[in-house]
C-alpha positions in Angstrom: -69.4 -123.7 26.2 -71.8 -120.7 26.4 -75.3 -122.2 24.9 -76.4 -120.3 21.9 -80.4 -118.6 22.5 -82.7 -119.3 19.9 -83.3 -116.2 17.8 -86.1 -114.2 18.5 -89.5 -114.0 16.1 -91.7 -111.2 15.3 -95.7 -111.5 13.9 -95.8 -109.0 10.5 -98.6 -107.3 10.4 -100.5 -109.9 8.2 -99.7 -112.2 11.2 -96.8 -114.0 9.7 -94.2 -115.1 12.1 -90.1 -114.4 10.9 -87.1 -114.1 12.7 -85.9 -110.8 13.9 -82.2 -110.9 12.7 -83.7 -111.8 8.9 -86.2 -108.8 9.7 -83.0 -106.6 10.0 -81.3 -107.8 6.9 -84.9 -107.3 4.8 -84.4 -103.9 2.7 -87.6 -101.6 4.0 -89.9 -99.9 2.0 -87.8 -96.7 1.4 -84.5 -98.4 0.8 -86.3 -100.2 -2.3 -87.2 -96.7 -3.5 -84.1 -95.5 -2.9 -82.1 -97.8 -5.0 -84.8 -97.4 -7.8 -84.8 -94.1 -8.0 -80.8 -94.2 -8.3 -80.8 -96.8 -10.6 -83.4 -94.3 -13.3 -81.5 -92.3 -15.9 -83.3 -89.3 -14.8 -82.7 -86.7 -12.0 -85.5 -87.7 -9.3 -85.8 -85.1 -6.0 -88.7 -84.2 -3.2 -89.2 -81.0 -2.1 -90.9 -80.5 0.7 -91.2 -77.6 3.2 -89.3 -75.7 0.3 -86.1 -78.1 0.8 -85.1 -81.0 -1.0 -85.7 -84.5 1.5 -84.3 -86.5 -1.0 -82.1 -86.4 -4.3 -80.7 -89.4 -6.5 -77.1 -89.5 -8.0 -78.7 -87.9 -11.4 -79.3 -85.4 -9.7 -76.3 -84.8 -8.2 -74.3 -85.5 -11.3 -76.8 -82.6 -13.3 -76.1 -79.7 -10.4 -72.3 -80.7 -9.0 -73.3 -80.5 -5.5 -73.3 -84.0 -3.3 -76.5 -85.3 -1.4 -75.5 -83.7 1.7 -75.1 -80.5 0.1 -78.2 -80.6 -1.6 -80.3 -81.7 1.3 -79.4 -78.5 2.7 -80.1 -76.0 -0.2 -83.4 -74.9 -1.8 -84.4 -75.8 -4.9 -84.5 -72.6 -6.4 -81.0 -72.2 -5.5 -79.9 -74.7 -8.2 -82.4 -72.8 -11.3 -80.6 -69.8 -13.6 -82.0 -66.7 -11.8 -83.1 -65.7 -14.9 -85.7 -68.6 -15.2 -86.6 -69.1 -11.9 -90.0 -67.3 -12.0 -91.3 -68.9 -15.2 -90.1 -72.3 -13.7 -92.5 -71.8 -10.8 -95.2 -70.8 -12.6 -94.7 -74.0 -14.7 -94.1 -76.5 -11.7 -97.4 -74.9 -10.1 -99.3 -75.4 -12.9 -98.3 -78.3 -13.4 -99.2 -79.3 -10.1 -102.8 -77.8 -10.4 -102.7 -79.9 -13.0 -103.2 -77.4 -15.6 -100.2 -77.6 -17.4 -99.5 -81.3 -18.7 -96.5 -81.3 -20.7 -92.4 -81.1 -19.3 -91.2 -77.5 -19.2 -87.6 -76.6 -19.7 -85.4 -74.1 -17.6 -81.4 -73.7 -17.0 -80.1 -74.5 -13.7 -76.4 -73.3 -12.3 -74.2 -76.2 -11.3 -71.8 -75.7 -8.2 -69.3 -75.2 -10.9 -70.7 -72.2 -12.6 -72.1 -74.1 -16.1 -75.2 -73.6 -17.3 -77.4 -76.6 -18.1 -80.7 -76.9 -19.5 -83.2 -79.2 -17.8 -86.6 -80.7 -18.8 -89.0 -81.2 -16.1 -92.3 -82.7 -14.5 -93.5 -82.7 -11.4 -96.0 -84.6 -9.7 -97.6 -84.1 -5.7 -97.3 -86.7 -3.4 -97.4 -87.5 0.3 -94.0 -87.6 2.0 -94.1 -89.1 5.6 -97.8 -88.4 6.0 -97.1 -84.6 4.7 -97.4 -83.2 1.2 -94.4 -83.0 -0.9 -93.5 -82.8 -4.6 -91.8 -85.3 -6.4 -89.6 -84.6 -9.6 -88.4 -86.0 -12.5 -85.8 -84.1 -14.7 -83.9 -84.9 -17.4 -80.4 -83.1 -18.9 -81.1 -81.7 -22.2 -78.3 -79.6 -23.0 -76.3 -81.8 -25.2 -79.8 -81.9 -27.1 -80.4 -78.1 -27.0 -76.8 -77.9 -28.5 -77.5 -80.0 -31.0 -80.4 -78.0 -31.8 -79.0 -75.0 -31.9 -75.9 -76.2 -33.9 -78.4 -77.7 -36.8 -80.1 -74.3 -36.6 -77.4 -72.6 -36.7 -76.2 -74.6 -39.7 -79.3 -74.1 -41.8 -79.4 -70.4 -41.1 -75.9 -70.6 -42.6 -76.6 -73.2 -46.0 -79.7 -70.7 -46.1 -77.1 -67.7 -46.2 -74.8 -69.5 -48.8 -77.7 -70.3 -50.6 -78.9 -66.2 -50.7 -75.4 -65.5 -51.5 -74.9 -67.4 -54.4 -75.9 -65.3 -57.5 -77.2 -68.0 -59.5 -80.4 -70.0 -59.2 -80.1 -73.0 -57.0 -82.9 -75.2 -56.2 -83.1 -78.8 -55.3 -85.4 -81.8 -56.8 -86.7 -84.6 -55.6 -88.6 -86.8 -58.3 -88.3 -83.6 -60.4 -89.9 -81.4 -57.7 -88.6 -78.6 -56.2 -87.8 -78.6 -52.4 -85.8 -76.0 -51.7 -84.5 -73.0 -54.0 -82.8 -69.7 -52.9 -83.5 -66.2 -53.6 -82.2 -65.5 -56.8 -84.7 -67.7 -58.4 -86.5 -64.3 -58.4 -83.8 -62.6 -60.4 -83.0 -65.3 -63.1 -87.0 -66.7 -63.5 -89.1 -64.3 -61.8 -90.6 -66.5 -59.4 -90.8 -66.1 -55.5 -88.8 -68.8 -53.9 -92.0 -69.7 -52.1 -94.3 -70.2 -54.6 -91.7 -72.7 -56.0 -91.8 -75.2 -52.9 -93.5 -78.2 -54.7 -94.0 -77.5 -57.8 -92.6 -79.8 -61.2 -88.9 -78.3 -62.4 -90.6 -78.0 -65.9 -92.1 -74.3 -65.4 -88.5 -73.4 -66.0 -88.6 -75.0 -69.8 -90.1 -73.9 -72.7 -92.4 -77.3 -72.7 -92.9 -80.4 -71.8 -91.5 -82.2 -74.3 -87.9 -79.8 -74.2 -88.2 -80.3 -70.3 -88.8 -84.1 -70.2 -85.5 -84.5 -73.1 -83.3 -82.0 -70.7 -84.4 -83.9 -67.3 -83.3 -87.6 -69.6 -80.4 -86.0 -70.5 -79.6 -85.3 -66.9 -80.0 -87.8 -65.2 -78.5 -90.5 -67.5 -75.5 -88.5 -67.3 -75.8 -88.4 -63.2 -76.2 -91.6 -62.9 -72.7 -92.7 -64.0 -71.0 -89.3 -62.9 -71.3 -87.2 -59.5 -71.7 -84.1 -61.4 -72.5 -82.1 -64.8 -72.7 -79.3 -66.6 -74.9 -78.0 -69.8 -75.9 -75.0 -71.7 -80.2 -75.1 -72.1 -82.6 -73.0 -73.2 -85.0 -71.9 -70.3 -88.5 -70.0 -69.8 -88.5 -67.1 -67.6 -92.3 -66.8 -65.8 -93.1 -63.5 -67.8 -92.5 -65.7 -71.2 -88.8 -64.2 -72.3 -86.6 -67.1 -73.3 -83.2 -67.5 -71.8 -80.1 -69.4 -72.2 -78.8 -70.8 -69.2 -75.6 -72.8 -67.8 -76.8 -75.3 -65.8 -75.0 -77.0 -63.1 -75.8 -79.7 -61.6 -75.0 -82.9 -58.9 -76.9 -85.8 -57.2 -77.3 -85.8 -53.7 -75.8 -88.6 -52.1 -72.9 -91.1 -53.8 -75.7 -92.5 -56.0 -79.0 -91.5 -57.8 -81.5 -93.1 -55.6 -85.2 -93.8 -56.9 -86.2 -90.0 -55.6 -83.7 -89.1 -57.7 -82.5 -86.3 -55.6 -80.4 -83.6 -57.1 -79.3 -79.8 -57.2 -79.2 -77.7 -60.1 -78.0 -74.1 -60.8 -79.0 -72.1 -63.5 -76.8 -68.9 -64.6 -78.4 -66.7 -67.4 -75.4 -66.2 -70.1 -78.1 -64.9 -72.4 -76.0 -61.4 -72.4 -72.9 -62.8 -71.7 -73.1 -65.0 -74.8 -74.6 -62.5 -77.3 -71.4 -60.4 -75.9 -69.3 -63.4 -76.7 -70.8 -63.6 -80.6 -70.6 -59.8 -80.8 -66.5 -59.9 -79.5 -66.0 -62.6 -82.1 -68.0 -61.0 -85.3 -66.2 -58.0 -84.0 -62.6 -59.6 -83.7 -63.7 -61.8 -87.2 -64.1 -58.1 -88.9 -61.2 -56.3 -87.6 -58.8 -59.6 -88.5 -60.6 -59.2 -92.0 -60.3 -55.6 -92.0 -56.5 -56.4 -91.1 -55.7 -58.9 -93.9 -57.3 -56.5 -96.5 -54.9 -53.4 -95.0 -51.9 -55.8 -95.3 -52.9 -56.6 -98.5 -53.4 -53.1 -99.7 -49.7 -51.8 -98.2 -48.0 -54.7 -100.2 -49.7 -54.4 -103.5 -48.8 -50.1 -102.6 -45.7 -50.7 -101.8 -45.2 -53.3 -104.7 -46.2 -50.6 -107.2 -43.9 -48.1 -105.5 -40.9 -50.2 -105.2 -41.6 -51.1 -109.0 -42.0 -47.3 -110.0 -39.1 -46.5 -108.1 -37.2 -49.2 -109.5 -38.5 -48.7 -113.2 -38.9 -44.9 -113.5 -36.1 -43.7 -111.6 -33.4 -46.5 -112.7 -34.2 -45.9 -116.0 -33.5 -42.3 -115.8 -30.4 -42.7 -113.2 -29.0 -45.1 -115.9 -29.6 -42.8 -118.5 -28.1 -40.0 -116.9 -24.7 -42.0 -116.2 -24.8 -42.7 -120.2 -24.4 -39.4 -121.0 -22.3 -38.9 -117.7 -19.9 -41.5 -119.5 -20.6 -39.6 -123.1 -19.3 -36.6 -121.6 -16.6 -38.0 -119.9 -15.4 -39.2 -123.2 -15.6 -35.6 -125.0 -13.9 -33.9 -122.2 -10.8 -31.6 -123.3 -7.4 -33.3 -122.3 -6.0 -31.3 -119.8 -9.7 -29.9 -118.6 -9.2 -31.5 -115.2 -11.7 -29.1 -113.5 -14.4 -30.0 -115.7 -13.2 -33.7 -115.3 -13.3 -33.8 -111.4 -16.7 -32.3 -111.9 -17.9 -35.2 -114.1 -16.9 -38.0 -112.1 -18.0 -36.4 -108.8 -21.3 -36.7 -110.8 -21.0 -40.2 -111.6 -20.2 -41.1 -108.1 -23.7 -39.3 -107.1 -25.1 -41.0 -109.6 -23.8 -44.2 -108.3 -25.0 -43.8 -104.8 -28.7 -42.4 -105.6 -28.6 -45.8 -107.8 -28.1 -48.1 -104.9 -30.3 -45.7 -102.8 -33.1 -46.3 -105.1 -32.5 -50.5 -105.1 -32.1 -50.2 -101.7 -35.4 -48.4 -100.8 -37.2 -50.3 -103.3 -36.0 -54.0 -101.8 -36.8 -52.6 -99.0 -41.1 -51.6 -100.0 -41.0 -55.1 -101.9 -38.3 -57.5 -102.4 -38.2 -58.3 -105.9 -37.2 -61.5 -105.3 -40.0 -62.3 -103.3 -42.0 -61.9 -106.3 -40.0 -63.4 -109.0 -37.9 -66.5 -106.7 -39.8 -67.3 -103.9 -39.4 -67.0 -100.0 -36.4 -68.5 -99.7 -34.7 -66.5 -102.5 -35.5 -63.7 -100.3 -35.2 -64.4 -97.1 -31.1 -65.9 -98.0 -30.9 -62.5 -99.5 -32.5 -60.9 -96.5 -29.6 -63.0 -94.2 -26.6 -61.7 -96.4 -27.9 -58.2 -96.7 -27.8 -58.7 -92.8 -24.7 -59.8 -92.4 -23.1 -57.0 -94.3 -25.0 -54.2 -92.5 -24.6 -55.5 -89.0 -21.3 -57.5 -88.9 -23.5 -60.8 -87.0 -22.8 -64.3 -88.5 -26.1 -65.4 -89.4 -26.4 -69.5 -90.2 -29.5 -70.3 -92.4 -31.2 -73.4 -93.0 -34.4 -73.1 -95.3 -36.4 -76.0 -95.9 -39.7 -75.6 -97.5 -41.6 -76.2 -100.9 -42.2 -73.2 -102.3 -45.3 -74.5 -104.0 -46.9 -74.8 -100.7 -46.8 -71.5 -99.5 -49.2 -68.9 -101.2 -48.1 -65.4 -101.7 -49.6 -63.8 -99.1 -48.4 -66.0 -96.4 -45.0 -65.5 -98.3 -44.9 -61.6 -97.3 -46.3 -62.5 -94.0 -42.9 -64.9 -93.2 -41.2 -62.6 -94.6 -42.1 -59.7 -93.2 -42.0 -61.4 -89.8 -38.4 -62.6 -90.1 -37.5 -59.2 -91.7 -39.0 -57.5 -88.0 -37.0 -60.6 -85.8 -33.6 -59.4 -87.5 -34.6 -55.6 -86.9 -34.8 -56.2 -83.2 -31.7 -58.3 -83.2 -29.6 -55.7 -84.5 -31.2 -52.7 -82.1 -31.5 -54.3 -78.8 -29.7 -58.3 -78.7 -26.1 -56.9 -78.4 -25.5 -60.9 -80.7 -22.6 -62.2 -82.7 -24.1 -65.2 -83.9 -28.2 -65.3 -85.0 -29.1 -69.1 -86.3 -32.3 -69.2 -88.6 -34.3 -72.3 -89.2 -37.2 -72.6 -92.0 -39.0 -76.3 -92.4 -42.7 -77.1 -93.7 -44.1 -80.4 -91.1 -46.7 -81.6 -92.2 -49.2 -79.1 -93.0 -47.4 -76.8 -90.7 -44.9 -74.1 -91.3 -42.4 -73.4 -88.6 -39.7 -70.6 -88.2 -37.4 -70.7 -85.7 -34.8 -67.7 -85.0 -32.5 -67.8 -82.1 -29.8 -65.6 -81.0 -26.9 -65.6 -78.5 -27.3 -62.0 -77.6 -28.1 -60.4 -73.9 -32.1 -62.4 -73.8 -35.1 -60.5 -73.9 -36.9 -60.0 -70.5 -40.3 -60.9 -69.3 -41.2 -57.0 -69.1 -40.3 -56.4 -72.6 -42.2 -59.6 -74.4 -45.4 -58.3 -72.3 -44.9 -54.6 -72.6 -47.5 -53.2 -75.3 -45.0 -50.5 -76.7 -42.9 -53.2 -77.8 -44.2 -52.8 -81.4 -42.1 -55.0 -82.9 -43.1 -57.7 -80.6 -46.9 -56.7 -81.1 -46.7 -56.5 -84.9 -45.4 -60.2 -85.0 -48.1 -61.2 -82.8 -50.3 -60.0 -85.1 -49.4 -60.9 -88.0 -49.1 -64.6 -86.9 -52.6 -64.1 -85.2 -54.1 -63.3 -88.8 -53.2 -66.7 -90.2 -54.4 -68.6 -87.4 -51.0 -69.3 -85.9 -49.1 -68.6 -82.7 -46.2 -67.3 -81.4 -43.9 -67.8 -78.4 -40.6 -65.4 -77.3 -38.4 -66.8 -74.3 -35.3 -65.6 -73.2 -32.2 -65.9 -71.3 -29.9 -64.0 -69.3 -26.8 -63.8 -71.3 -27.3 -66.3 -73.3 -29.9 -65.3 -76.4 -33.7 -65.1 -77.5 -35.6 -67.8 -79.2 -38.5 -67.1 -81.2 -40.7 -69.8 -82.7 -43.4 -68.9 -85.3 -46.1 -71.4 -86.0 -48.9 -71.1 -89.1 -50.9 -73.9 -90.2 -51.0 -74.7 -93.9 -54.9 -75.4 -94.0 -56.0 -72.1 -92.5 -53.4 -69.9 -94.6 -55.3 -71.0 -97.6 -58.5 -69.4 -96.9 -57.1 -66.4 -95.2 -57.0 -64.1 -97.8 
């Protein structure tokens, strides 16, 4: 067997003696570099001689290109030609050391993305000639973020303009924020707001510090609320406002951060009173103009009835006087006579009929359900339709007004049956629950339509409506195809009383 040689040995150059195979397997100088600089989690290069002598996998992973790649290419190669001057302005002032701080600049990657870097650069000596050595870092993942947050608040800040109302934000009942229509519903710059206590929009301290109370016990158990307060524009005019308003956050912390919006409703709501007072005298002026027609027709009807039916039945007295006194045999004269009495006759049910018809006088003297059972019969003989009545009320509970309003409701609901339902069978149903009085009328005719219950010309539709609407009570018409109307009338008892 071959004898093995002892391994050779080398003096270092502090004198120490090691073996030249464990001299081979010691990592030099640069290798030690090498794997530092690859194991940074930042790009590191050298340029020198306007070429890159060495680049780390950062690197590489930032531009796209591999080491070989990039050994051969110059560095400006890899920066967006758009930002290459301004990036070697910075690198050489950096370098002069007048410029201290990283400056930022978009490089190309082999792929064609854009990517932002931020840079230093330092001078060195690079085998015993002057180089640069860099350090970069990939921002554009930051630079997005950026310019996504800015892009957001650009867009809250739009919302914020856009919103009509007032919207500011508190924090410890200061405002930090607030958009432009502050200006328009207070007076006051946004700016001049930034800061300053949430009371300048009350009429004192006192109102402001119970309002703020009210607030935020209210927040504290609920994410949101809203309130109608009294506020102070800057010029001193006193407004009412809705105000609006929610805690940041899913609880009200000790800053007790929160947004409010404030709508002025000062003209909407003297609108509002003025629609009502308005509406309050036109349903007063509409009561009294009832009124009046009935107690008209009333004393018509009872004119009628009186005057002319006194003189109708006089006249068939002496019609029957001279009937009796006629000449036997006159039959001329006696055709004559009792083609009179059968004129008579009619103009007699002519008048009762014209005066039921301006006031029931049953209404008067029996009650509303005396006349509404004549009111059925007097329909079924003019119309042919079976009508089936069931009246249940106390008479003593309905005052005589509301009496002729009923009435005069069911009398229009019949009228409309008999022009337009095409029905054979109408089913009435009067009952008092409670302190409520109900009437229901159905019929099985052809069912009124959506078009007509809505359509203002439907005038018998509108003067139920109204007539219901002056006692406080309401109204609702459905229909069917084929198979009928229903109309159900509702009036309260309470309000009826105080409605004349």
């Amino acid at each position: 067997m071959k004898k093995k040689e002892p391994a050779k040995t080398i003096r270092t150059s502090r004198g120490k003696l090691i073996s030249e195979d464990l001299r081979k397997t010691e990592p030099t100088e640069g290798d030690l570099y090498k794997t530092l600089a690859d194991n940074l989690q930042v790009g590191v290069y050298i340029i020198q001689n306007r070429k890159f002598q060495f680049v780390n996998r950062h690197m590489q992973e930032y531009t796209g290109y591999t080491e070989e790649e990039m050994l051969e290419m110059g560095p400006l190669n890899i920066v967006h030609p758009v930002d290459r001057r301004v990036a070697v302005k910075n690198a050489a002032n950096m370098l002069k050391g007048i410029r201290t701080t990283p400056y930022r600049y978009r490089l190309m990657t082999k792929q064609g993305q854009i990517r932002w870097i931020m840079e230093t650069v330092t001078p060195i000596i690079f085998k015993a000639e002057k180089a640069v050595l860099g350090n970069c870092m990939d921002i554009t993942e930051q630079k997005e973020a950026k310019k996504h947050l800015q892009e957001m608040d650009a867009l809250k800040a739009s919302i914020l303009d856009a919103i009509p109302q007032a919207v500011v934000g508190l924090k410890n009942r200061r405002i930090n924020f607030a958009n432009t229509a502050v200006e328009e519903v207070f007076g006051w710059q946004p700016e001049d707001l930034i800061g300053k206590s949430v009371t300048l929009f009350y009429r004192g301290e006192k109102e402001a510090d119970e309002i703020g109370r009210h607030f935020y016990t209210t927040l504290e158990h609920q994410r949101t609320f809203v309130a109608e307060f009294n506020c102070r524009r800057k010029d001193g005019r006193d407004i009412l406002c809705r105000m609006r308003s929610s805690r940041i956050g899913q609880r009200l912390t000790k800053e007790r951060r929160i947004v409010i919006t404030y709508e002025d409703i000062t003209e909407q709501r003297r609108a509002e009173e003025e629609l009502a007072n308005s509406r309050e005298q036109l349903r007063n002026l509409s009561i009294y103009l009832q009124s009046v027609r009935e107690k008209e027709s009333t004393r018509i009807a009872r004119e009628i009835h009186d005057e002319l039916g006194q003189s109708l039945t006089a006249i068939q007295m002496d019609l029957a006087w001279l009937d009796s006194r006629l000449p036997p045999g006159d039959l001329s004269l006696s055709t004559k006579v009792q083609h009179m009495k059968r004129l008579v006759d009619t103009t007699v049910d002519s008048v009762h009929r014209i005066s039921t018809e301006l006031r029931p006088i049953l209404l008067d003297d029996l009650g509303l359900t005396a006349a509404m059972e004549w009111q059925v019969q007097e329909f079924e003989e003019r119309t042919g339709v079976r009508c089936k009545a069931r009246l249940d009320c106390k008479e003593s509970s309905v005052e005589k007004d509301l009496a002729t309003t009923l009435f005069r409701i069911f009398q229009e609901t019949l009228t409309n049956i008999a022009r337009h339902a095409g029905a054979t069978l109408v089913k009435v149903h009067l009952t008092q629950k409670g302190n409520e009085l109900r009437l229901d009328v159905s019929d099985n005719g052809k069912g009124i339509t959506l078009k007509q219950i809505g359509d203002p010309k439907s005038f018998g539709i509108v003067g139920i409506r109204e007539r219901v609407n002056l006692w406080g009570g309401s109204v609702s018409i459905t229909g069917k195809p084929q198979k009928g109307t229903m109309i159900k009338v509702r009036i309260p008892l309470a309000l009826s009383e105080g409605a004349t």
